[in-house]
Residue frames as qw, qx, qy, qz and C-alpha x, y, z in Angstrom:
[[0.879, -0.027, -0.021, -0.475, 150.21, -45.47, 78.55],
 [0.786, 0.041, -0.539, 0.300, 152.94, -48.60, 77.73],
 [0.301, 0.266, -0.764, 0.504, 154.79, -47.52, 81.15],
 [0.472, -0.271, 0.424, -0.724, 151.49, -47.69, 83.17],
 [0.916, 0.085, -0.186, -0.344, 150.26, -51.19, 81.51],
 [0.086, -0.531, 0.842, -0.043, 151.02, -53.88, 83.03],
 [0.586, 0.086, -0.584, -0.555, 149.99, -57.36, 81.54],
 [0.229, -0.045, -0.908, 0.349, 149.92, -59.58, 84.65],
 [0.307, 0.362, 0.403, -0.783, 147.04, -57.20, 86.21],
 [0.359, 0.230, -0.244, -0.871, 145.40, -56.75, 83.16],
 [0.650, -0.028, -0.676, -0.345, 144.74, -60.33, 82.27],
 [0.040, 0.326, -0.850, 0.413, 144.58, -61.23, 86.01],
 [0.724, 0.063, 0.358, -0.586, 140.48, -62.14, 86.18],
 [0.724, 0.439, -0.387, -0.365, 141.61, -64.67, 83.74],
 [0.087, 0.368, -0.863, 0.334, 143.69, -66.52, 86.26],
 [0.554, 0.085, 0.625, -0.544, 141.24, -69.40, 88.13],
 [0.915, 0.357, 0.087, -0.165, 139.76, -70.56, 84.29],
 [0.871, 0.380, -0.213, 0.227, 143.10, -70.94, 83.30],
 [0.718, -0.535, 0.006, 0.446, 146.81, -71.00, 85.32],
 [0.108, -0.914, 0.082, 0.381, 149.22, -68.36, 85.30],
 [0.298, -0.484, 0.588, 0.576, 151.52, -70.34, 83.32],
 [0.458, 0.565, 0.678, 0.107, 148.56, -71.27, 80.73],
 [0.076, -0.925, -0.108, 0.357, 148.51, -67.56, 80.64],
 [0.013, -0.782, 0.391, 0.485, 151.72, -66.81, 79.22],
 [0.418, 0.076, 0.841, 0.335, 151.46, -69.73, 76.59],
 [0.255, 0.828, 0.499, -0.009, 148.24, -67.73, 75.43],
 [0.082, -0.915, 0.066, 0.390, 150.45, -64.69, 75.55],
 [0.213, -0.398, 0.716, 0.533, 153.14, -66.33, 72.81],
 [0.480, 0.400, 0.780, -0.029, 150.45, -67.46, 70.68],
 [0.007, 0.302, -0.251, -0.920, 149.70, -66.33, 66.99],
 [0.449, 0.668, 0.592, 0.038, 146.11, -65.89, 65.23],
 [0.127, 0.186, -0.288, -0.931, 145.19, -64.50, 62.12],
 [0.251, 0.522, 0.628, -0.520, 142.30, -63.28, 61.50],
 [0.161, 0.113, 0.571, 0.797, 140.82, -62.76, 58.08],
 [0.181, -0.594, -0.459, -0.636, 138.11, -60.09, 57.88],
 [0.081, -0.068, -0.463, 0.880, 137.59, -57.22, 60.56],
 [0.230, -0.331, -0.239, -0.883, 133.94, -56.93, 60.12],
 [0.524, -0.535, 0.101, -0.655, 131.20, -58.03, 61.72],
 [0.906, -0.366, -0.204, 0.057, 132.52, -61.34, 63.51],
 [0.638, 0.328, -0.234, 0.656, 136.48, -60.77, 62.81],
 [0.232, -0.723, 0.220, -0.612, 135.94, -57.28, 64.96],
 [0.615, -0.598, 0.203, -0.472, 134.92, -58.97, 67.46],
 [0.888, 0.224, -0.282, 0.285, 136.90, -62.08, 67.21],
 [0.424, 0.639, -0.195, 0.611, 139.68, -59.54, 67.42],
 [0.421, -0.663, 0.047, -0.617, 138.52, -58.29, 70.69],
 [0.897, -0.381, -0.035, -0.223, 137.50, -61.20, 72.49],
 [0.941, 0.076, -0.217, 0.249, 141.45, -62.54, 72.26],
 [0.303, 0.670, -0.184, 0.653, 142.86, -59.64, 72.85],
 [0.490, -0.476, 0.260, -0.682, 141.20, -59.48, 76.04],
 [0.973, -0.211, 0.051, -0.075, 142.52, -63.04, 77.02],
 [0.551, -0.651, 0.439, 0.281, 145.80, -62.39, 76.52],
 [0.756, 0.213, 0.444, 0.431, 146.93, -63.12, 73.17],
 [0.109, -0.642, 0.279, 0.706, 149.65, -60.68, 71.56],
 [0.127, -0.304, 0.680, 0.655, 150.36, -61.67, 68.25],
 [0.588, 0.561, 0.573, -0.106, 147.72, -61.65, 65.67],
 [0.285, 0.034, 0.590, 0.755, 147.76, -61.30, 61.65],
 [0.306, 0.573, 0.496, -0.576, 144.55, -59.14, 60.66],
 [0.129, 0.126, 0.660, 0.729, 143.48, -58.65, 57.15],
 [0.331, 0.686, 0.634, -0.137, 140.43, -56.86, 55.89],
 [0.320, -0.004, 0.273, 0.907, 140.16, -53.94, 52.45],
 [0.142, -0.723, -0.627, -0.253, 136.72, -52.67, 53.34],
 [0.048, 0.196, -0.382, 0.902, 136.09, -49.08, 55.37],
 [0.010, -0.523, -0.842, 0.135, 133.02, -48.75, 57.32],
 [0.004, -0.009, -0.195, -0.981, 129.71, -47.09, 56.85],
 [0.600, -0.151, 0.152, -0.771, 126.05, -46.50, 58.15],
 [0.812, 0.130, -0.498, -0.275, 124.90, -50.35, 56.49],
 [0.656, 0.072, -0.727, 0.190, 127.45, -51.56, 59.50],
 [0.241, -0.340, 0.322, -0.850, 126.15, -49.91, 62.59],
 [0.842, -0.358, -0.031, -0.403, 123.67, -52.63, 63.68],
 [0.982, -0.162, -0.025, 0.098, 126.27, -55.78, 64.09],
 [0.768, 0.527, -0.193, 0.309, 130.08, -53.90, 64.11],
 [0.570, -0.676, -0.307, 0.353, 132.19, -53.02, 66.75],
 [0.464, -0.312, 0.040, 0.828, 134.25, -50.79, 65.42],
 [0.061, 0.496, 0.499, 0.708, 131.51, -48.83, 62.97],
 [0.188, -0.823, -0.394, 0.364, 130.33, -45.41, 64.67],
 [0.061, 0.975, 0.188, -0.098, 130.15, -42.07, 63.63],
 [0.419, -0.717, 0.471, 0.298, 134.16, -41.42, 64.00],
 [0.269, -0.477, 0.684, 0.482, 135.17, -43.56, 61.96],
 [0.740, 0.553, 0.364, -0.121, 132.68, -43.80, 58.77],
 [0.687, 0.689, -0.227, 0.041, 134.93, -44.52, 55.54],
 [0.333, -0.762, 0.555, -0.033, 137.71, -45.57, 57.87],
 [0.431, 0.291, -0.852, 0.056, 139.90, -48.93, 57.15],
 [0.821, -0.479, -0.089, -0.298, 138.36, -51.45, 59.30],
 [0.897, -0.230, -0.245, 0.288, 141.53, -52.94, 60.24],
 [0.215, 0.494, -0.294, 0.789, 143.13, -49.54, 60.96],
 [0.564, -0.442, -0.165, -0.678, 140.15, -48.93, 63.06],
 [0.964, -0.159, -0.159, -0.144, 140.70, -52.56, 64.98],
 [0.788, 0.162, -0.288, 0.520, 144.05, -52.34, 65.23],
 [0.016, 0.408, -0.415, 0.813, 144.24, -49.28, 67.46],
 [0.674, -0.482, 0.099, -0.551, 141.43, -50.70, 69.64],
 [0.916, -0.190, -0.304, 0.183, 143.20, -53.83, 70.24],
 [0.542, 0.144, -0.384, 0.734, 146.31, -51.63, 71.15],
 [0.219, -0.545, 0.183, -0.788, 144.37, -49.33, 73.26],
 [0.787, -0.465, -0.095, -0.394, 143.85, -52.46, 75.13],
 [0.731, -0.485, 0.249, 0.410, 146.91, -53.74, 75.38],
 [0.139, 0.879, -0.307, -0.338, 149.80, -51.30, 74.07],
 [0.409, -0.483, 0.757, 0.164, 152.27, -54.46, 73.60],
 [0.800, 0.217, 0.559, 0.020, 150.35, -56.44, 71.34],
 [0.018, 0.397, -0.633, -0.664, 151.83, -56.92, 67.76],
 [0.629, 0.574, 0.336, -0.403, 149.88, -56.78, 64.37],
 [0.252, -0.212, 0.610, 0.721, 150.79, -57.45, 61.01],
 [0.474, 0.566, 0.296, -0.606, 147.88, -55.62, 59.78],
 [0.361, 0.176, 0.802, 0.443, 146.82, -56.81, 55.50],
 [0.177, 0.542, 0.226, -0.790, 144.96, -53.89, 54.53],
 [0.449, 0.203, -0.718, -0.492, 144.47, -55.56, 51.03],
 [0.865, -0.113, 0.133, -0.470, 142.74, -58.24, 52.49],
 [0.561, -0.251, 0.749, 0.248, 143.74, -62.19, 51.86],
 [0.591, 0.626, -0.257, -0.440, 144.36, -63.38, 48.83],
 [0.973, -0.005, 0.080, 0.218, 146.29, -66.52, 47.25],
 [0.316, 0.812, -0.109, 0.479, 148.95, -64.05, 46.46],
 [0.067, -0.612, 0.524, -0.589, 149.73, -62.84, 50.07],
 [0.846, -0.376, -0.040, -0.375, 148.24, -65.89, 52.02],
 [0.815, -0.004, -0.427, 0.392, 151.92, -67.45, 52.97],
 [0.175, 0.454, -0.166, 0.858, 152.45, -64.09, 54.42],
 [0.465, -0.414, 0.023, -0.782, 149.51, -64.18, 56.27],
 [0.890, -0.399, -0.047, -0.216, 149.47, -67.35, 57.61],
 [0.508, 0.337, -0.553, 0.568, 153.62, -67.39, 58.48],
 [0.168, 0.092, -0.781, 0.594, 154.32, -68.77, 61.85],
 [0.633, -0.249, -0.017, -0.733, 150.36, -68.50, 62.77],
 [0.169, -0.073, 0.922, -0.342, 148.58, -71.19, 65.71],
 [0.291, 0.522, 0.728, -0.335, 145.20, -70.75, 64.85],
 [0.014, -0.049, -0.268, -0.962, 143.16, -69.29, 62.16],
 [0.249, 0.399, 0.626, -0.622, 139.99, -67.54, 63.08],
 [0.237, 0.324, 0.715, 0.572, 137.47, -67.01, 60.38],
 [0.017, 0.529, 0.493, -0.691, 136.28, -63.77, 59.90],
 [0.027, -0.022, -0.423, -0.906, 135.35, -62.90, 56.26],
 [0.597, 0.140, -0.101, -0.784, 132.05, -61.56, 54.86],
 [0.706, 0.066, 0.703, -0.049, 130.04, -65.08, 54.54],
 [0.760, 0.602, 0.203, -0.139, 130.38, -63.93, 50.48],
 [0.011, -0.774, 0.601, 0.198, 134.11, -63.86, 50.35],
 [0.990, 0.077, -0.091, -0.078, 133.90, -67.31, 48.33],
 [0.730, 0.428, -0.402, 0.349, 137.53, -67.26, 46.72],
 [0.090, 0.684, -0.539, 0.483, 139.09, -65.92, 49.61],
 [0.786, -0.299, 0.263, -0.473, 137.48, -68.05, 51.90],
 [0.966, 0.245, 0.079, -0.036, 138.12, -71.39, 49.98],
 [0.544, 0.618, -0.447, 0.350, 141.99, -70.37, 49.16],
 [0.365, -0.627, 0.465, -0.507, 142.25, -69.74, 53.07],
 [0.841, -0.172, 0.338, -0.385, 140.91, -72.72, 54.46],
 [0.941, 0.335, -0.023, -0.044, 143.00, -74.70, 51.98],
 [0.268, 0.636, -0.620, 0.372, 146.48, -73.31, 52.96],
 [0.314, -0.498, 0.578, -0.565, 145.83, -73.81, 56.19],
 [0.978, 0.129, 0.098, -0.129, 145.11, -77.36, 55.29],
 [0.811, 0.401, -0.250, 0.344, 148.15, -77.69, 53.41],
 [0.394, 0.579, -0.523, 0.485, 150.26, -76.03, 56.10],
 [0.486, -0.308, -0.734, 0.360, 148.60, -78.39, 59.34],
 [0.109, -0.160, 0.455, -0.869, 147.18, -74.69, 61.09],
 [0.053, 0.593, 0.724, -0.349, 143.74, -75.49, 63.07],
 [0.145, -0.222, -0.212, -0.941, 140.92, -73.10, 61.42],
 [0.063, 0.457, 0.631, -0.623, 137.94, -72.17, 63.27],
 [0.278, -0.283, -0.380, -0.835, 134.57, -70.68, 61.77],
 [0.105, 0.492, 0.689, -0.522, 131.45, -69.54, 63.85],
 [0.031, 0.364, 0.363, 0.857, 128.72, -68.24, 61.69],
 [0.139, 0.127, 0.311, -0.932, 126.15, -65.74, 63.02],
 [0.111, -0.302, -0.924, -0.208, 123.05, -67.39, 62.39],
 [0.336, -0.760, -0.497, -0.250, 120.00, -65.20, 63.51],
 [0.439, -0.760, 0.196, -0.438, 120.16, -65.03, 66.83],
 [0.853, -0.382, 0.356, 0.017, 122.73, -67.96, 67.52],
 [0.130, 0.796, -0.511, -0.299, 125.84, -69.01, 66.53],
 [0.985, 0.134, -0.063, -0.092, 126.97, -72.31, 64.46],
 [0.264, -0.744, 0.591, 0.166, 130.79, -73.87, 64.91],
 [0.908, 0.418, 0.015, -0.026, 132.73, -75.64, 62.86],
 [0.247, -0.765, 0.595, 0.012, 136.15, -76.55, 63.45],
 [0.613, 0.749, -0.189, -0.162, 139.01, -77.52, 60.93],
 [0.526, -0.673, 0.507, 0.117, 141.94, -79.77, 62.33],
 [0.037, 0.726, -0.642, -0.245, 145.09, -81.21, 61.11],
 [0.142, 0.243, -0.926, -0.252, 144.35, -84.34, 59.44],
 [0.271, 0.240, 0.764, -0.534, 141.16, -84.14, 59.72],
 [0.367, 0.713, 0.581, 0.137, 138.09, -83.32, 57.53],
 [0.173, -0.102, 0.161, 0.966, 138.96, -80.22, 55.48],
 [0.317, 0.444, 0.227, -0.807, 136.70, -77.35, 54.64],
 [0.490, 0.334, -0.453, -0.666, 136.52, -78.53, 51.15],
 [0.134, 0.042, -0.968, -0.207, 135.73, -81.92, 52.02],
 [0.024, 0.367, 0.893, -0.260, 132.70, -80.94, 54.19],
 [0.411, 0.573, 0.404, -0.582, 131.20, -78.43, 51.82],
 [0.558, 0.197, 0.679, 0.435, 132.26, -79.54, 48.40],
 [0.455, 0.757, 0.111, -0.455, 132.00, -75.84, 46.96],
 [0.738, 0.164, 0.525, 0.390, 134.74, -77.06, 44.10],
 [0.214, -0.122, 0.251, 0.936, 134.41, -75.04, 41.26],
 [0.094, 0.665, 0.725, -0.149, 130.79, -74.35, 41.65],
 [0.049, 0.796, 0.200, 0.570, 128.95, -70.58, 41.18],
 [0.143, 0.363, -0.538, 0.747, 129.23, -68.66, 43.70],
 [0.583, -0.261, -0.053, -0.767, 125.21, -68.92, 44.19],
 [0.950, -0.172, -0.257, -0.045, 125.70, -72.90, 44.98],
 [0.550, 0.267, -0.492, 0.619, 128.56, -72.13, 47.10],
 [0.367, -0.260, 0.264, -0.853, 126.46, -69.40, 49.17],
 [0.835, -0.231, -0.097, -0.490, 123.61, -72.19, 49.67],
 [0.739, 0.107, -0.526, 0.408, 126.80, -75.25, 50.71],
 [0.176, 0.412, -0.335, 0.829, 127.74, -72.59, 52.69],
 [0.649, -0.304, -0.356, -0.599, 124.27, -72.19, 54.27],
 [0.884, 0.017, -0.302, -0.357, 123.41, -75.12, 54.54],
 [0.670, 0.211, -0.547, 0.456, 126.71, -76.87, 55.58],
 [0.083, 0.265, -0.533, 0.799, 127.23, -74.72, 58.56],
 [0.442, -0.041, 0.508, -0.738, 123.67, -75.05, 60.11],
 [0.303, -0.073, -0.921, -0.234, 122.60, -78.88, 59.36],
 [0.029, -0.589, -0.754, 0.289, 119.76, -78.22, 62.32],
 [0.144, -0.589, -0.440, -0.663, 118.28, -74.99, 60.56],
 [0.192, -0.486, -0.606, 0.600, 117.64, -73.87, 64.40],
 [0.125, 0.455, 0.154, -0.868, 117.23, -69.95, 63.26],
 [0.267, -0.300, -0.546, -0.735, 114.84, -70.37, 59.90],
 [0.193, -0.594, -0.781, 0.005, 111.99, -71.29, 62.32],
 [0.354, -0.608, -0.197, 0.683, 112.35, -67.39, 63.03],
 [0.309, -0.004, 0.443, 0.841, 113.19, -65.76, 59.37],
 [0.421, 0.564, 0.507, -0.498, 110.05, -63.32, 59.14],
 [0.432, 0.811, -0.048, -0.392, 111.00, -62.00, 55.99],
 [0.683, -0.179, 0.550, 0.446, 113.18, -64.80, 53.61],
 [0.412, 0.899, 0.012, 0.150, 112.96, -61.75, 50.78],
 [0.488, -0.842, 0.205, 0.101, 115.82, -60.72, 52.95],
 [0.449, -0.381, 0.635, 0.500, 118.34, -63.21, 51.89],
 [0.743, 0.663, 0.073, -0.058, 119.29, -63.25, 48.23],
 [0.751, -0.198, 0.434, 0.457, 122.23, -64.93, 47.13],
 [0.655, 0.419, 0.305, 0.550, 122.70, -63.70, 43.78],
 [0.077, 0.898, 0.113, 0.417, 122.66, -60.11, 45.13],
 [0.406, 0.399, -0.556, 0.606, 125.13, -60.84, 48.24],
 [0.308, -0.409, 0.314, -0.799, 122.87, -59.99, 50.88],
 [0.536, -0.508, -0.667, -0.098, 120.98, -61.33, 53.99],
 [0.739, -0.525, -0.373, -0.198, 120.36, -60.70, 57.32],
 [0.585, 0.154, -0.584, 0.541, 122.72, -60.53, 60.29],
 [0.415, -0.858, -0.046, -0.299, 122.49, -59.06, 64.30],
 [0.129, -0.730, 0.466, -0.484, 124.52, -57.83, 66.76],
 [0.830, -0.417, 0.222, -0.298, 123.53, -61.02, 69.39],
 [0.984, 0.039, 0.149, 0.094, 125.10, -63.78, 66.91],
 [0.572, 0.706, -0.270, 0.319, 128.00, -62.23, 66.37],
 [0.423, -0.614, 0.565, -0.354, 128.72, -61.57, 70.54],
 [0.882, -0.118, 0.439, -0.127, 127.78, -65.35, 70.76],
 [0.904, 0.408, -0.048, 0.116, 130.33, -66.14, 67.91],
 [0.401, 0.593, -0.537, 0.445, 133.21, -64.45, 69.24],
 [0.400, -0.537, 0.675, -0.311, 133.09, -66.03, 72.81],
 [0.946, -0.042, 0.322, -0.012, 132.63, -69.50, 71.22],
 [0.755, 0.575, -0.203, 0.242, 135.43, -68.74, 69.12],
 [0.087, -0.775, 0.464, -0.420, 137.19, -67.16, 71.72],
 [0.870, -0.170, 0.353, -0.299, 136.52, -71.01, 73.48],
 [0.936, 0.336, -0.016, 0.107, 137.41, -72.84, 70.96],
 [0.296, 0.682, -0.550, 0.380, 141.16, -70.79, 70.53],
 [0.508, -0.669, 0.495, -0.223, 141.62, -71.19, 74.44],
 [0.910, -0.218, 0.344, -0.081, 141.17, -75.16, 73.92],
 [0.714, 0.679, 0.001, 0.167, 143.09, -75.34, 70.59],
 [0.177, 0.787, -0.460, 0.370, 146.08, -73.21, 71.54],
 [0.532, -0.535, 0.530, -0.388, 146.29, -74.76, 75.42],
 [0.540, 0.226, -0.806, -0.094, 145.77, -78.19, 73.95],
 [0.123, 0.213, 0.836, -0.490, 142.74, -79.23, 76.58],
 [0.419, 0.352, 0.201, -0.812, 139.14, -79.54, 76.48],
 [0.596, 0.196, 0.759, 0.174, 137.09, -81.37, 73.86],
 [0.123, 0.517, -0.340, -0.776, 137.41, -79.90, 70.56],
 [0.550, 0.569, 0.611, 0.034, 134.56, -81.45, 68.42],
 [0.092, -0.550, 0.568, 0.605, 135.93, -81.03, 65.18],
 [0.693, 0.324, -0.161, -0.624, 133.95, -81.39, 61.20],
 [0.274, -0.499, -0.447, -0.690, 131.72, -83.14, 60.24],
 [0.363, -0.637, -0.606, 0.310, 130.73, -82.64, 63.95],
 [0.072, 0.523, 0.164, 0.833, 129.44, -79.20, 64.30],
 [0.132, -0.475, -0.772, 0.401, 127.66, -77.40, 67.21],
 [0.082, -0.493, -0.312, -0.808, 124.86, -75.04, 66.94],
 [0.137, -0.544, -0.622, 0.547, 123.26, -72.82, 69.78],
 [0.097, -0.670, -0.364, -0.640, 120.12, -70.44, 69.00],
 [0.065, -0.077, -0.586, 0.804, 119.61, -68.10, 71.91],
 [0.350, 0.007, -0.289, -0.891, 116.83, -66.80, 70.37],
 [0.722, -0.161, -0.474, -0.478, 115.14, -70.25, 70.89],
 [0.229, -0.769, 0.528, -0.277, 117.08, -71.57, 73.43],
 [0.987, 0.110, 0.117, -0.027, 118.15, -74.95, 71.82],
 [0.170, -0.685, 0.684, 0.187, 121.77, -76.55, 71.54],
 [0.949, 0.087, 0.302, -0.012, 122.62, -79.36, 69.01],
 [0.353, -0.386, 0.762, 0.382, 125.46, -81.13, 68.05],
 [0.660, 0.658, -0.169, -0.321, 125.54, -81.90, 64.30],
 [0.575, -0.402, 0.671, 0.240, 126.93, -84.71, 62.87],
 [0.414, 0.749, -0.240, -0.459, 127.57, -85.08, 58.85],
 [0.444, -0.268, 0.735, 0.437, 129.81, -87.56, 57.51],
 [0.498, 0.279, 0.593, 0.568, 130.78, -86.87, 54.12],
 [0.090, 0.465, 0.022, -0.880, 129.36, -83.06, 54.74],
 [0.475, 0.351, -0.125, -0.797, 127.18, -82.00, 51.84],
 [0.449, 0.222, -0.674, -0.543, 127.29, -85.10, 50.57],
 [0.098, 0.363, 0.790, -0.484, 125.76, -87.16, 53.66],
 [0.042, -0.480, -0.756, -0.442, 122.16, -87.88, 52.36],
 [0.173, -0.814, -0.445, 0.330, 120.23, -85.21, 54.78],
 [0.248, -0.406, 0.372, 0.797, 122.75, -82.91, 53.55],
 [0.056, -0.105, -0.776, -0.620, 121.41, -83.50, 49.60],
 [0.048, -0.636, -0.742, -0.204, 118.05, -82.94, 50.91],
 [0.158, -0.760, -0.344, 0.528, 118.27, -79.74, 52.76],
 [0.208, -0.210, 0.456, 0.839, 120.33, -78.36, 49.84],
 [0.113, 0.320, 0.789, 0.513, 117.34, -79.43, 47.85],
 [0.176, -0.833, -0.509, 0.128, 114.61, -77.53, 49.99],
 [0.310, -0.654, 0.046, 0.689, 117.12, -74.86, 50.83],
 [0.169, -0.006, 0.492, 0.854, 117.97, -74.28, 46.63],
 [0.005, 0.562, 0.737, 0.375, 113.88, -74.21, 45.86],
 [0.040, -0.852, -0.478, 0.209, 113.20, -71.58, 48.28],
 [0.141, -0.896, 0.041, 0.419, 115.87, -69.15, 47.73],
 [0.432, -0.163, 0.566, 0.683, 117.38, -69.68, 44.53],
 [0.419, 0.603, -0.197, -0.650, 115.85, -68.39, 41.15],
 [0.790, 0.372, 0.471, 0.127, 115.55, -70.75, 38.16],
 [0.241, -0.479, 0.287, 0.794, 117.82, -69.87, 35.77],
 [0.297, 0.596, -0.167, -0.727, 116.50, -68.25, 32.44]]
């Protein structure tokens, strides 16, 4: 297989959006990815197939029936497998050449210089309940100038949020601090989809439940999160294009078929912000005891 691959051919339908010599700049480029499930998978993919070798991958989950509607790598074969074992041979069965430094522990504050050494871009793929990891991430990569990216899977549409060097940090535009996790899940929420496009849709809002970890998720908003993420990288890495960057946010619902741009200043704490939280905490929180 490596002496029949050759990477010019492979990536050549890619030639025309971007130039041959764009091409091999993508091809020195390093992402890590944190979390191989249901966006990260595909994340994983979507660059791989554009030409980008060098990627960090972290995830300590295996898969199993529960991920069969929204994963790419969950099927029969490989139930109880490592997801990033799993991910990592499909990215090399697409191109043999590419190099992993696979985290099979997942991230942590512990291994997170490791994981984000020499890195261009981080993509955001954890679970949307990985608080600590999430929040430790997004803060290195603050403190060490890398661009972070997040697309969440929203219904049927995907939200974006993007994380630049001296710009608004994650923690400035959802202020989870040292909250619960349960008012971190609703920041979360909330923060990422200031137009609410996909509740007008939510038949069943039994579904989500923060204090129990769970909600919702499909197969659509995850495709539609890894090719706007897969966007974003191109513009990020290439250094072209208009990277709209927090508190500016963009949300597209296929499901409805509506695009808006989101603007925030001061994230959660921007007064619309402080009211959706408020509507958003009454339906789907609990009172506490």
């Amino acid at each position: 297989m490596d002496a029949k691959f050759n990477y010019a051919e492979a990536f050549a339908r890619n030639l025309g959006w971007v130039t041959a010599a764009e091409q091999q700049q993508l091809r020195q480029k390093r992402i890590a990815i944190a979390g191989m499930g249901a966006v990260g998978s595909a994340h994983l993919i979507t660059l791989v197939r554009l030409g980008i070798e060098k990627f960090h991958i972290a995830d300590m989950d295996t898969y199993g029936l529960v991920n069969f509607n929204r994963q790419i790598g969950a099927n029969m074969a490989t139930i109880d497998q490592p997801k990033v074992e799993v991910m990592a041979a499909m990215a090399r069965s697409i191109n043999p050449n590419v190099e992993l430094k696979i985290f099979p522990a997942g991230v942590s504050k512990e291994n997170l210089s490791e994981f984000l050494a020499g890195v261009d871009l981080y993509v955001d793929g954890l679970d949307f309940f990985a608080f600590s990891a999430r929040q430790a991430t997004f803060a290195a990569c603050a403190a060490k100038g890398i661009p972070a990216t997040t697309v969440a899977p929203l219904g049927m549409g995907a939200a974006l949020f993007n994380f630049l060097p001296g710009g608004m940090t994650f923690e400035e535009y959802f202020l989870w601090g040292d909250n619960t996790d349960e008012e971190k899940a609703l920041r979360f929420l909330v923060g990422l989809a200031p137009a609410g496009l996909h509740g007008a849709y939510l038949v069943d809002p039994s579904s989500i439940n923060f204090a129990e970890r769970r909600g919702p998720s499909t197969m659509m908003a995850c495709q539609l999160c890894a090719g706007v993420a897969g966007s974003e990288a191109l513009k990020i890495l290439l250094g072209r294009g208009n990277v709209i960057a927090a508190p500016r946010g963009v949300h597209f619902d296929a499901y409805r078929n509506k695009l808006v741009h989101t603007w925030r200043p001061g994230g959660n704490n921007n007064l619309l912000q402080r009211i959706a939280l408020s509507i958003t905490r009454k339906r789907f929180m609990k009172p506490s005891a």
